[in-house]
C-alpha positions in Angstrom: 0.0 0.0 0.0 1.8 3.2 -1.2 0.2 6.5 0.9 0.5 9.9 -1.1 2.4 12.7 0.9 3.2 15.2 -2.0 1.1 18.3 -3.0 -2.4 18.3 -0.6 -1.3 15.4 1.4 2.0 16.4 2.7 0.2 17.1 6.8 0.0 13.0 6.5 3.9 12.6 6.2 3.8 15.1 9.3 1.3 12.6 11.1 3.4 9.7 10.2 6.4 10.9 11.8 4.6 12.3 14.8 3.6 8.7 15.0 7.1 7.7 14.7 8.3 9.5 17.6 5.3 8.9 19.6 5.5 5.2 19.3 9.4 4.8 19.3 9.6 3.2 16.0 12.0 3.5 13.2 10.2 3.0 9.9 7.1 4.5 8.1 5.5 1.2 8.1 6.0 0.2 11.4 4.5 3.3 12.6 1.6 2.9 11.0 1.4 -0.8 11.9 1.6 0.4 15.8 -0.7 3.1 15.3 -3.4 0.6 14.2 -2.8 -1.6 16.6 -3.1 1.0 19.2 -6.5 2.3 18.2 -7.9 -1.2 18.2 -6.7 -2.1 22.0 -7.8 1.7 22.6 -11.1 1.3 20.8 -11.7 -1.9 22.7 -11.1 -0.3 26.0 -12.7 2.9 26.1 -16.2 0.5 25.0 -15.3 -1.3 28.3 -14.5 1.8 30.9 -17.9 3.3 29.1 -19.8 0.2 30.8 -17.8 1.4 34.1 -20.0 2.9 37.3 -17.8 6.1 37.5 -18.6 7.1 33.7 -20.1 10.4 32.8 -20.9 12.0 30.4 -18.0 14.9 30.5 -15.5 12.2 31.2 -16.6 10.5 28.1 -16.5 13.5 25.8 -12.8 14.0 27.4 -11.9 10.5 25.8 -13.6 11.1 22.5 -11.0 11.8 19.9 -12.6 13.0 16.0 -12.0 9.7 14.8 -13.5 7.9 17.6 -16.8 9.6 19.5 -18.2 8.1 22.6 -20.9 9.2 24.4 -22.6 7.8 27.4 -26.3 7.9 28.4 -27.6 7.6 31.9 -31.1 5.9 32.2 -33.6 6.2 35.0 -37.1 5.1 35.6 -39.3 5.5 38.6 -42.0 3.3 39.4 -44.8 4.1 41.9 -47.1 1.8 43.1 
């Protein structure tokens, strides 16, 4: 898989190496490799702490990224006999 950077698409070459640094690797491809693999352990997780007893709904915006929104309802009911 060849990914453009030239013209209108050189911020991804910026994102790439950001990823680089961020993830300690030393190649393109590995950084992207790593990067995937991160989202899908992060994905994963953030679905599990959503289920947590301490989630709200501000903490749950906090974890939202532009790529990945969460959101969190709360629901009540009240019954009186």
């Amino acid at each position: 898989m060849r990914i453009r950077t030239d013209g209108d698409y050189a911020h991804r070459l910026d994102s790439i190496e950001s990823a680089m640094d961020a993830l300690n690797e030393n190649t393109k491809t590995a950084a992207v490799l790593a990067a995937c693999e991160h989202i899908r352990q992060d994905r994963r997780r953030k679905e599990k702490t959503l289920n947590h007893p301490d989630m709200t709904e501000d903490l749950a915006e906090a974890l939202s990224t532009s790529e990945l929104q969460l959101t969190h309802e709360v629901e009540t009911a009240i019954t009186v006999d």
